[in-house]
C-alpha positions as CSV (number, residue, x, y, z in Angstrom):
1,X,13.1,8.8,17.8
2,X,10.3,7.1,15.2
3,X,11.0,6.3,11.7
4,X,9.4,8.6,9.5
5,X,9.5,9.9,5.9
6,X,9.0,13.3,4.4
7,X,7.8,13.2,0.8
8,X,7.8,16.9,-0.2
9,X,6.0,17.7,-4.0
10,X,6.4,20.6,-5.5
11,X,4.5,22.6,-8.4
12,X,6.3,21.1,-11.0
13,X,5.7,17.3,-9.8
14,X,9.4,17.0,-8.5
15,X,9.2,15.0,-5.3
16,X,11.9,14.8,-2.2
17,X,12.1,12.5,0.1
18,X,13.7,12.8,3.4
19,X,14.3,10.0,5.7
20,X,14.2,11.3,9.4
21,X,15.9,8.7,12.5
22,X,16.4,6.0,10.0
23,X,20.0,4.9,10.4
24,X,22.4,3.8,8.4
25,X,21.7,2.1,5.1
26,X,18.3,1.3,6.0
27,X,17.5,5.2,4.5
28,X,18.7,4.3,1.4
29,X,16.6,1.2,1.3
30,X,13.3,3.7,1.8
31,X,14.2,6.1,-0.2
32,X,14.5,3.9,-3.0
33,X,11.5,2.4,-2.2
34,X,9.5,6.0,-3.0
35,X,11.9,6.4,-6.0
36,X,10.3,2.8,-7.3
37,X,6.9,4.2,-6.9
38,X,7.1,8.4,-8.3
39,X,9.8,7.2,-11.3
40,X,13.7,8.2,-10.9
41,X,15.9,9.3,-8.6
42,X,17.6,12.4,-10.0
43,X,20.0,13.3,-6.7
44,X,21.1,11.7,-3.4
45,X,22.3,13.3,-0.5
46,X,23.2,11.3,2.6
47,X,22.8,12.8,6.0
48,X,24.7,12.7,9.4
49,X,22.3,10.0,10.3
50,X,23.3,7.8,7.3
51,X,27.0,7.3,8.8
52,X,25.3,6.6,12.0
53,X,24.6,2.8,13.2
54,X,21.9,1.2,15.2
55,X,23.4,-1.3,16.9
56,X,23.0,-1.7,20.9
57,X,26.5,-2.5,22.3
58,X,26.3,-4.8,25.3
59,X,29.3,-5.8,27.7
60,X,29.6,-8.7,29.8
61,X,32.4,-8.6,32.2
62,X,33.5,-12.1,34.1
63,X,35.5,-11.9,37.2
64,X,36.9,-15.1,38.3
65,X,38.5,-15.1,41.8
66,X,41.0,-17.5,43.1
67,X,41.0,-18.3,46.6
C-alpha cells in the first residue's frame, strides 16, 4: 500500500490530517510536519496502523550434517 496523506479543511479553516499506510511512528513524524506548516495541533489520534511495524523479518536456517 502507498504512503499517502489526507488533509481535510473545513469551513471554519480547521484542517485534519490523516496518514494512510504509514506505519508506525513515521505518521506521527508527517503529521507533524502539516501541523508545522497550518499552525497547531489541537488533537491526536493514533490508528491501528500506528502500533503496526514495517520491518521485513528474514530467517536463515544452517543445517550442519555430520557424517
Amino acid at each position: 500500500m502507498a504512503e499517502e496523506l489526507e488533509i481535510e479543511i473545513g469551513p471554519t479553516g480547521q484542517v485534519v490530517v490523516r496518514t494512510i499506510g504509514i506505519k508506525g511512528s513515521k505518521c506521527i513524524d508527517a503529521a507533524e510536519f502539516i501541523a508545522r506548516i497550518v499552525g497547531r495541533e489541537e488533537s491526536r489520534v493514533l490508528t491501528s496502523e500506528y502500533h503496526e511495524t514495517d520491518l521485513h523479518v528474514e530467517r536463515h536456517q544452517n543445517i550442519h550434517r555430520r557424517h
